[in-house]
C-alpha positions, 0 to 999 in steps of 0.5 A: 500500500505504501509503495504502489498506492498512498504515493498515487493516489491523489487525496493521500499525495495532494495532503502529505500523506505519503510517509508510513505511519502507524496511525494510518497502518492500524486503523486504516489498514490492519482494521480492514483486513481483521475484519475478514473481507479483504482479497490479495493476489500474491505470487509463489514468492508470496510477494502481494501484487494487488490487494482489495480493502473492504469491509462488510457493515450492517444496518445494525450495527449501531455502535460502528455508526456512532463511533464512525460519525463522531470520528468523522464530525471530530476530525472534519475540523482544522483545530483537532486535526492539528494535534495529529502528527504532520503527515495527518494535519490536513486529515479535515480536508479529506473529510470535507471532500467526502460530506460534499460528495455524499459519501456515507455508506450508512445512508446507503442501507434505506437509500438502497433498501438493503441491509449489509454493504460491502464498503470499499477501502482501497483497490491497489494493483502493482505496476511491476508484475505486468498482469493485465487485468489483475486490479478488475479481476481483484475486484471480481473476487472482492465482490463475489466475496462480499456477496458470500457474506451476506452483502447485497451491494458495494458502495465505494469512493473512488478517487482515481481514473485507472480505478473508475475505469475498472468500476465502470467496466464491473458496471457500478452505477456512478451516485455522484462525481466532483471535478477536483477543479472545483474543490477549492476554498473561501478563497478559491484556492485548490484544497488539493494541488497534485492530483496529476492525471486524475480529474475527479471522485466518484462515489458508486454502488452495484448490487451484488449476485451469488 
């Protein structure tokens, strides 16, 4: 994740989130793939060539609701995030972009009528191995997964061209998108300046079959 997705993708680049941290090892990471729902392709030298993060929520599951909530209300603000350590000051940006996008998977359970959601984290392909394909075929496996764990739909966020194409051909329906030229402050400034190629976020769903 370290080497062939946090330097790319833009969100995480553009905010200075690039340097290893255990912060973001553990709760981020390590919290996704405990839970059970997470896919990696590996060689016979059991070096990881893509990985899938994603975790199953449940309409239910009320204590992960709150929890998540005040998490994303207490850290949304510049002041809280400025106790964090410096890689993570600008936490509150990523937060701001995800409420303008609408990108709350528990609003997801009465929009969509369902009651588990597979919640994408993170989709990262490798560019050394040179297997055309893996990126969609990880997120084939993910979905068949998820939907062998009782989901019903995926809902993802996703910040990167060469990730929506990939959505776009698993045929994900796009909820709502933002042009990254269009985030900017009070005194329209860029909240996010190295986004190189890509252009904007997505949020999106499918409706998973077994």
């Amino acid at each position: 994740m370290w080497k062939h997705y946090f330097p790319d993708e833009p969100l995480m680049r553009s905010l200075g989130m690039t340097e290893p941290h255990w912060l973001i090892d553990d709760a981020y990471i390590k919290e996704s793939i405990k839970k059970g729902a997470c896919i990696a392709a590996v060689n016979d030298k059991e070096e990881i060539l893509a990985i899938r993060l994603g975790v199953v929520k449940n309409r239910n599951d009320h204590s992960t609701r709150i929890f998540e909530k005040i998490f994303s209300w207490l850290f949304s603000f510049s002041f809280t995030c400025s106790f964090l350590p410096d890689t993570m000051k600008r936490t509150w940006v990523s937060e701001k972009l995800f409420k303008k996008i609408n990108y709350n998977a528990w609003a997801m359970f009465d929009k969509l009528g369902c009651d588990r959601i597979y919640d994408d984290k993170a989709v990262c392909s490798g560019r050394h191995h040179g297997i055309k394909g893996l990126g969609t075929e990880i997120c084939l496996r993910s979905e068949k997964l998820a939907a062998e764990l009782g989901c019903t739909y995926t809902f993802a966020a996703v910040t990167g061209v060469y990730s929506q194409r990939v959505f776009t051909k698993l045929e994900h329906t796009t909820l709502t998108s933002l042009d990254y030229d269009d985030f900017r402050d009070e005194n329209g400034e860029l909240y996010l300046k190295d986004t190189r190629e890509h252009t904007k976020i997505i949020t999106c769903y499918k409706m998973l079959t077994d």
